[in-house]
ROKETOR-889419 format. One record per residue (C-alpha): residue number from 0; residue in three letters; x, y, z. Coordinates in steps of 0.05 Angstrom, whole numbers, plus 5000, padded with zeros to 4 digits. Layout:
# ROKETOR-889419
@num:NUM; residu:ALA; c1:X; c2:Y; c3:Z
...
# end
This chain:
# ROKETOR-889419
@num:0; residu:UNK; c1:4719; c2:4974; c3:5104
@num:1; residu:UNK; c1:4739; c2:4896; c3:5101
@num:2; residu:UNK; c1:4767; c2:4900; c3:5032
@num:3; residu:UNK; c1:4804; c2:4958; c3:5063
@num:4; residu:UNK; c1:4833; c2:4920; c3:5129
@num:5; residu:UNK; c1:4847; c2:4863; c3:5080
@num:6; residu:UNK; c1:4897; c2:4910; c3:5040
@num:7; residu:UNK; c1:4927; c2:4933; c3:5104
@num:8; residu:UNK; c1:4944; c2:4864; c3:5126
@num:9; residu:UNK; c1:4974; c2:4845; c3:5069
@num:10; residu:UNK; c1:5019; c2:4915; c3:5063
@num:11; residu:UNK; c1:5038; c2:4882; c3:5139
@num:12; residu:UNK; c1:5052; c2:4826; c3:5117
@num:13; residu:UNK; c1:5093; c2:4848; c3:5063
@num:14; residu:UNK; c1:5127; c2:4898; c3:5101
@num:15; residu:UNK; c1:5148; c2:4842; c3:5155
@num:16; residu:UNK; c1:5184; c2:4801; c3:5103
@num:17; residu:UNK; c1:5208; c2:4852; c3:5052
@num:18; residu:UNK; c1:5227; c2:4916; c3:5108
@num:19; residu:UNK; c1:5183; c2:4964; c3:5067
@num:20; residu:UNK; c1:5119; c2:4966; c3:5031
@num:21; residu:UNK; c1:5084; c2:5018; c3:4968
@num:22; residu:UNK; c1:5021; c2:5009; c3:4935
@num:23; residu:UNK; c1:5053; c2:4978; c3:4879
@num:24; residu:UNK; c1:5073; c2:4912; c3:4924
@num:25; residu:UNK; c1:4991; c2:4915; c3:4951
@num:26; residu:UNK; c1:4962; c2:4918; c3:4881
@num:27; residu:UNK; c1:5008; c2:4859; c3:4851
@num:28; residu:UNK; c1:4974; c2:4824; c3:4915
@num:29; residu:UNK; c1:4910; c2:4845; c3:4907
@num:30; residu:UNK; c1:4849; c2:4843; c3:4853
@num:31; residu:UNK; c1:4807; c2:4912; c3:4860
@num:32; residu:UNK; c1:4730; c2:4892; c3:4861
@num:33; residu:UNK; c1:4699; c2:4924; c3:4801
@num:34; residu:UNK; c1:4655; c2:4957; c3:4846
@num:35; residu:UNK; c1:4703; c2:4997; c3:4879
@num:36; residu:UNK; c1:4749; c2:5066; c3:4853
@num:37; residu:UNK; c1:4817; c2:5051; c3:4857
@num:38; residu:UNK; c1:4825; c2:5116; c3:4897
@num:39; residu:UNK; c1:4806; c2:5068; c3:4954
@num:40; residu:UNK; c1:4872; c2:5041; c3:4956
@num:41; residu:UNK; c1:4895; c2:5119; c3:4977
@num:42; residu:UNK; c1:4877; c2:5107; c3:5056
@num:43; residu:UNK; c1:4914; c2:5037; c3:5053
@num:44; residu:UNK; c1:4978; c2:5064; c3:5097
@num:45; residu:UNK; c1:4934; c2:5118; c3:5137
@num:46; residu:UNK; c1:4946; c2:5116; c3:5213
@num:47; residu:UNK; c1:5002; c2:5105; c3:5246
@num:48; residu:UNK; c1:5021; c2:5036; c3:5239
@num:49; residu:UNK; c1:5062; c2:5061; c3:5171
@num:50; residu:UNK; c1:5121; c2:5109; c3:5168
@num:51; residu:UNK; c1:5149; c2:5138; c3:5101
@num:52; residu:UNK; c1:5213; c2:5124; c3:5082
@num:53; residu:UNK; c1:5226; c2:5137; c3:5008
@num:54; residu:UNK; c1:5193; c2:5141; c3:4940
@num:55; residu:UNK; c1:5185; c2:5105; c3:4882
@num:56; residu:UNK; c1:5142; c2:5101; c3:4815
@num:57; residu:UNK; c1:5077; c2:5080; c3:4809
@num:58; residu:UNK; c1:5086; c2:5020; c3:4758
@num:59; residu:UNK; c1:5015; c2:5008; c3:4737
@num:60; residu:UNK; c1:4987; c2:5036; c3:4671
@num:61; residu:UNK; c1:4942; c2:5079; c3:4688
@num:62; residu:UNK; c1:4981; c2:5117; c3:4737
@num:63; residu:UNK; c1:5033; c2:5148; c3:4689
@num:64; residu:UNK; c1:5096; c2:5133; c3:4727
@num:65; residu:UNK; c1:5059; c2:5180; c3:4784
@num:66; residu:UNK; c1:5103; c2:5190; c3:4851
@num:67; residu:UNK; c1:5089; c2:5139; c3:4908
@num:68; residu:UNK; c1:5109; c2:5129; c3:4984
@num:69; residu:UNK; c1:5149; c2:5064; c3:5009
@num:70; residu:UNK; c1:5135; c2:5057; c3:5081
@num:71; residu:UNK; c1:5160; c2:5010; c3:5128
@num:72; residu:UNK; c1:5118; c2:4987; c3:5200
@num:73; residu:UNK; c1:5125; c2:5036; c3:5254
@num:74; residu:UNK; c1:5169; c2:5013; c3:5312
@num:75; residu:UNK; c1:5119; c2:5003; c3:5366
@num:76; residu:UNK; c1:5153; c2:5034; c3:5446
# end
């Protein structure tokens, strides 16, 4: 859970200075404990402090130019 709000304030972070955000910017940011899956990273932009916006490839090895979200931070009313 901590390593988990850690990776969410840094896609905040990087969505307040960039405009958007994917998994790919929170891994180059990041380095995954060995004790945890990498599937972790999956709930990163759950909730609805992150919309969608686009798509773009996955551009670490071992995920085989797989299909990712780019999100940006939900416009709060």
């Amino acid at each position: 859970a901590d390593f988990l709000a850690h990776c969410r304030r840094i896609a905040t972070d990087i969505a307040k200075s960039q405009g958007s955000v994917s998994i790919n910017d929170v891994r180059a940011a990041i380095d995954l404990p060995a004790e945890l899956h990498p599937s972790v990273l999956g709930a990163v932009f759950r909730g609805k402090k992150f919309t969608a916006i686009g798509f773009t490839e996955a551009n670490h090895k071992a995920a085989h130019a797989r299909v990712v979200r780019i999100y940006k931070l939900t416009e709060e009313k």
